[in-house]
C-alpha positions as a Python dict, from the first residue, in 0.01 Angstrom:
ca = {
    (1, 'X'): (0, 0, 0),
    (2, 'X'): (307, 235, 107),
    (3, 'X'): (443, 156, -248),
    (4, 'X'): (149, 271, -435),
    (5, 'X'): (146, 593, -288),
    (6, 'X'): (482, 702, -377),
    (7, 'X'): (408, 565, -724),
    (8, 'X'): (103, 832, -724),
    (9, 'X'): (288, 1078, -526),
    (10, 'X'): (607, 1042, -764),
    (11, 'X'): (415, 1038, -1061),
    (12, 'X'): (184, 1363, -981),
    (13, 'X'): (527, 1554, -869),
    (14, 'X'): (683, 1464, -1234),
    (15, 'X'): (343, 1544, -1422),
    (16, 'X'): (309, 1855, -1176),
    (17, 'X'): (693, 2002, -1301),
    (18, 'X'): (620, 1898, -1691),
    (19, 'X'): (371, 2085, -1670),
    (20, 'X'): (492, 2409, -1512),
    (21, 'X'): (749, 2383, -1756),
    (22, 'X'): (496, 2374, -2074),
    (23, 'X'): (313, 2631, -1920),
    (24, 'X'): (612, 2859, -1916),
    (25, 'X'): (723, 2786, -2197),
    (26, 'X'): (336, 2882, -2366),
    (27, 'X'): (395, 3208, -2149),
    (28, 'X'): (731, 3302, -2294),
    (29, 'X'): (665, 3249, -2667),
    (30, 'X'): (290, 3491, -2590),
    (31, 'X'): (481, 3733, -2473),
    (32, 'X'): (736, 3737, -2760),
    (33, 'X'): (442, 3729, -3039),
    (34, 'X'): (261, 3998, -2831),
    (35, 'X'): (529, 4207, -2675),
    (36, 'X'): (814, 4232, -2927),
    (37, 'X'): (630, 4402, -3189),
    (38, 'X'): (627, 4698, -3014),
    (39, 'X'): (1037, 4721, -2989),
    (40, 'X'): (1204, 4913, -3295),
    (41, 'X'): (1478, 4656, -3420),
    (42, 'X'): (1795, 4752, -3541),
    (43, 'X'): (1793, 4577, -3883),
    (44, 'X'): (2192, 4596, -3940),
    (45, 'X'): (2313, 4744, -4262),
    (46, 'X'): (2416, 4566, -4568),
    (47, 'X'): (2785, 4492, -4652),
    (48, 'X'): (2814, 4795, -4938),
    (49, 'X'): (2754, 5024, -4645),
    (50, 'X'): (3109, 5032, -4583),
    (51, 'X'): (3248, 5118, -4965),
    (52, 'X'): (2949, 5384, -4951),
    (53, 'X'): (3122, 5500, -4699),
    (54, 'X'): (3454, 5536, -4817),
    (55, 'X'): (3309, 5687, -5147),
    (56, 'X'): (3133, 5950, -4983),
    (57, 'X'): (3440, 6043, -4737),
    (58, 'X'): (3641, 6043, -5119),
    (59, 'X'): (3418, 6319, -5238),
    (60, 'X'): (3493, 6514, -4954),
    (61, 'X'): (3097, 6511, -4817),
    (62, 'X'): (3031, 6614, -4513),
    (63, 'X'): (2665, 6395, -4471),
    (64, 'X'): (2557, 6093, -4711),
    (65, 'X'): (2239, 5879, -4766),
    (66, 'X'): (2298, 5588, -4990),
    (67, 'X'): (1978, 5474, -4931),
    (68, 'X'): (1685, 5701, -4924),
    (69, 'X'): (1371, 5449, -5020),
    (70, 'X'): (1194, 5146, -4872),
    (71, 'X'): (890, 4945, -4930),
    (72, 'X'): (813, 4827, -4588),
    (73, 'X'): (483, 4676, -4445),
    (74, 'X'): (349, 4754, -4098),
    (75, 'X'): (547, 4662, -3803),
    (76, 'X'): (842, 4536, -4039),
    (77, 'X'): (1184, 4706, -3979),
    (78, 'X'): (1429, 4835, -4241),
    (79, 'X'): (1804, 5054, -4137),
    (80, 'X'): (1912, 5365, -4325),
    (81, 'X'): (2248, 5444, -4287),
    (82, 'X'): (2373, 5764, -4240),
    (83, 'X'): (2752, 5830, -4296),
    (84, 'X'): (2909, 6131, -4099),
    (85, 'X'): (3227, 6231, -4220),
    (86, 'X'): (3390, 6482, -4005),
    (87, 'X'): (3587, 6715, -4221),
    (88, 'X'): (3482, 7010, -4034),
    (89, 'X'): (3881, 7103, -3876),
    (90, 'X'): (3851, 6955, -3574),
    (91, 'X'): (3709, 6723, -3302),
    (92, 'X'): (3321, 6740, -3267),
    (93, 'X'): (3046, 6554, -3121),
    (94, 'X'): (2763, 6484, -3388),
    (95, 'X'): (2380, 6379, -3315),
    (96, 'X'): (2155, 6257, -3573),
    (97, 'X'): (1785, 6440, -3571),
    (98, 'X'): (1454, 6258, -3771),
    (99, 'X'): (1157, 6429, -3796),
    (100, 'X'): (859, 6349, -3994),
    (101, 'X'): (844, 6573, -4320),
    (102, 'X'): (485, 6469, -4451),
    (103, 'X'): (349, 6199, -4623),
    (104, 'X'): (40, 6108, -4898),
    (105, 'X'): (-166, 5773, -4844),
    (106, 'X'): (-268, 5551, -5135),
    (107, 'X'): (-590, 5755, -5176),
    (108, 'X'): (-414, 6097, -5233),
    (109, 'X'): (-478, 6240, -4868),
    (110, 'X'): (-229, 6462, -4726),
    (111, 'X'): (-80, 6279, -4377),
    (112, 'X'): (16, 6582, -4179),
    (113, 'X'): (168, 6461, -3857),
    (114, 'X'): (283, 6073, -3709),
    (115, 'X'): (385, 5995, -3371),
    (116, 'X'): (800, 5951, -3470),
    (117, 'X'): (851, 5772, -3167),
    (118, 'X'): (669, 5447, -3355),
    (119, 'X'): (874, 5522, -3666),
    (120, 'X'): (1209, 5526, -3509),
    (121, 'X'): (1415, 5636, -3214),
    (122, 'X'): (1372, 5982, -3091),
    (123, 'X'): (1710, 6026, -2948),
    (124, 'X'): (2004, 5891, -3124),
    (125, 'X'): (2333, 5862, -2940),
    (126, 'X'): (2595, 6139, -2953),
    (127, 'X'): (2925, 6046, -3224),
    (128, 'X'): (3246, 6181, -3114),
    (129, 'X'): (3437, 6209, -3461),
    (130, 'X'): (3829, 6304, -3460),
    (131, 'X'): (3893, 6557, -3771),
    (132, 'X'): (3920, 6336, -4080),
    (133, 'X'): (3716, 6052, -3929),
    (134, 'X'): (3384, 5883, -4005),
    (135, 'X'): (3089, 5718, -3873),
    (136, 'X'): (2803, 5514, -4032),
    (137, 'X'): (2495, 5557, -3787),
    (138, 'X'): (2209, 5316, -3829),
    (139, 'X'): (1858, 5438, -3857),
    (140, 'X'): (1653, 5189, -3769),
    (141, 'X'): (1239, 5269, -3976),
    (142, 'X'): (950, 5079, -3891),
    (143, 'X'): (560, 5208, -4007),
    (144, 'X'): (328, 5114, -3667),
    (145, 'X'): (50, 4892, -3697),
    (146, 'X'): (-233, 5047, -3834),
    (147, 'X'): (-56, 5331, -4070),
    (148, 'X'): (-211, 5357, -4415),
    (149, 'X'): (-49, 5277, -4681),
    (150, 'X'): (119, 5564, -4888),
    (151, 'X'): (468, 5751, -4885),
    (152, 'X'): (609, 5912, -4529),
    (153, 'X'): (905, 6116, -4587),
    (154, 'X'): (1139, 6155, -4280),
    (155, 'X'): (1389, 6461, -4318),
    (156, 'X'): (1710, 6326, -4120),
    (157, 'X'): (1963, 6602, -4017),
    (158, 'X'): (2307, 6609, -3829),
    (159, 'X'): (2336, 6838, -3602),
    (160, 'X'): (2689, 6920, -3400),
    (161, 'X'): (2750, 7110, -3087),
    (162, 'X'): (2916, 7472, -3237),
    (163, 'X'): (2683, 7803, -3280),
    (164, 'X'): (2813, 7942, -3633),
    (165, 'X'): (2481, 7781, -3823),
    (166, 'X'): (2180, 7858, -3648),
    (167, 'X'): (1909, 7682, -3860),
    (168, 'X'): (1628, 7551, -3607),
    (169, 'X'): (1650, 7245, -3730),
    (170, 'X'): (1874, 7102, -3444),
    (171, 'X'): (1798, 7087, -3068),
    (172, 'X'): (2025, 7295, -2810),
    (173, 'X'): (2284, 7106, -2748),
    (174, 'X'): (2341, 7057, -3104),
    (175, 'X'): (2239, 7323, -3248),
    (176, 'X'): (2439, 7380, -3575),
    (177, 'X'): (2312, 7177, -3887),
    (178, 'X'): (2630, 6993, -4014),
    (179, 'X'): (2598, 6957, -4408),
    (180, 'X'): (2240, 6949, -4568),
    (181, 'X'): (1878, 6788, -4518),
    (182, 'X'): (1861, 6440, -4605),
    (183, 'X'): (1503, 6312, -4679),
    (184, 'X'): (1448, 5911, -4664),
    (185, 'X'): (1083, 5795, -4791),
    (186, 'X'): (889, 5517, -4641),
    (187, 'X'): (625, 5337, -4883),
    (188, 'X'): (359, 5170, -4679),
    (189, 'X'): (286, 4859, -4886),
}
């Protein structure tokens, strides 16, 4: 009789822990289908990011975009890359600035404002360049679930911390725009 019930008892205690362990297991993967679309993912760049980069440092350019379109669908993630070449003279900290620009759904209306902190990050990390140096910063894009489908242009800007070019583009700690606008469009597909 003794014997019997540590059969049961063993048995329950092994079906008991199998199932705790399915059960979090279920609970992990919900929270990854359900919780993880909500993170921006940094994509990585391709490989020809890097000879980009050493063209656009060869033609002496302060700011490049190679890649300025993507067809994207909702809550999929795509990486610009923005190469900052510092030929500026000397030593400056550089910080990357998206806003949204405008945008036109499928059905010709005007999209006057989005909520940029879906689209992408709304502070990017400072870049300390040496004179003569360069950085590729990754832009990480991704349309929010329920955005229409139609073009969303993003105007990117680098801004760096020295007063001489006031253009209220930048925020105040960086308030100088360092080389020109660059505009990267998003097609909602």
């Amino acid at each position: 009789m003794d014997k019997k019930g540590f059969e049961l008892s063993a048995t329950f205690l092994v079906g008991l822990i199998l199932g705790i362990i399915l059960f979090s297991l279920g609970m992990i993967f919900v929270f990854r289908l359900l919780g993880g679309v909500d993170d921006i993912q940094v994509a990585g760049l391709p490989g020809y990011f890097e000879t980009e980069a050493e063209n656009c440092v060869e033609r002496n350019e302060m700011v490049c975009v190679p890649k300025i379109k993507a067809d994207l669908q909702t809550t999929k993630s795509e990486s610009f890359g923005v190469i900052v070449n510092n030929i500026y003279g000397s030593a400056r900290k550089f910080k990357l600035h998206v806003r949204f620009r405008g945008g036109i759904t499928e059905q010709g209306e005007e999209i006057n404002s989005v909520d940029i902190s879906q689209w992408t990050f709304t502070d990017f990390s400072e870049v300390f360049l040496e004179n003569n140096n360069y950085k590729i910063v990754e832009v990480p894009m991704r349309p929010p679930r329920g955005t229409l489908p139609g073009d969303y242009i993003f105007n990117v800007d680098v801004c760096f911390n020295a007063n001489d070019n006031l253009s209220g583009k930048c925020s105040a700690g960086y308030p100088s725009l360092y080389g020109l606008t660059h505009q990267v469009t998003i097609t909602v597909i």
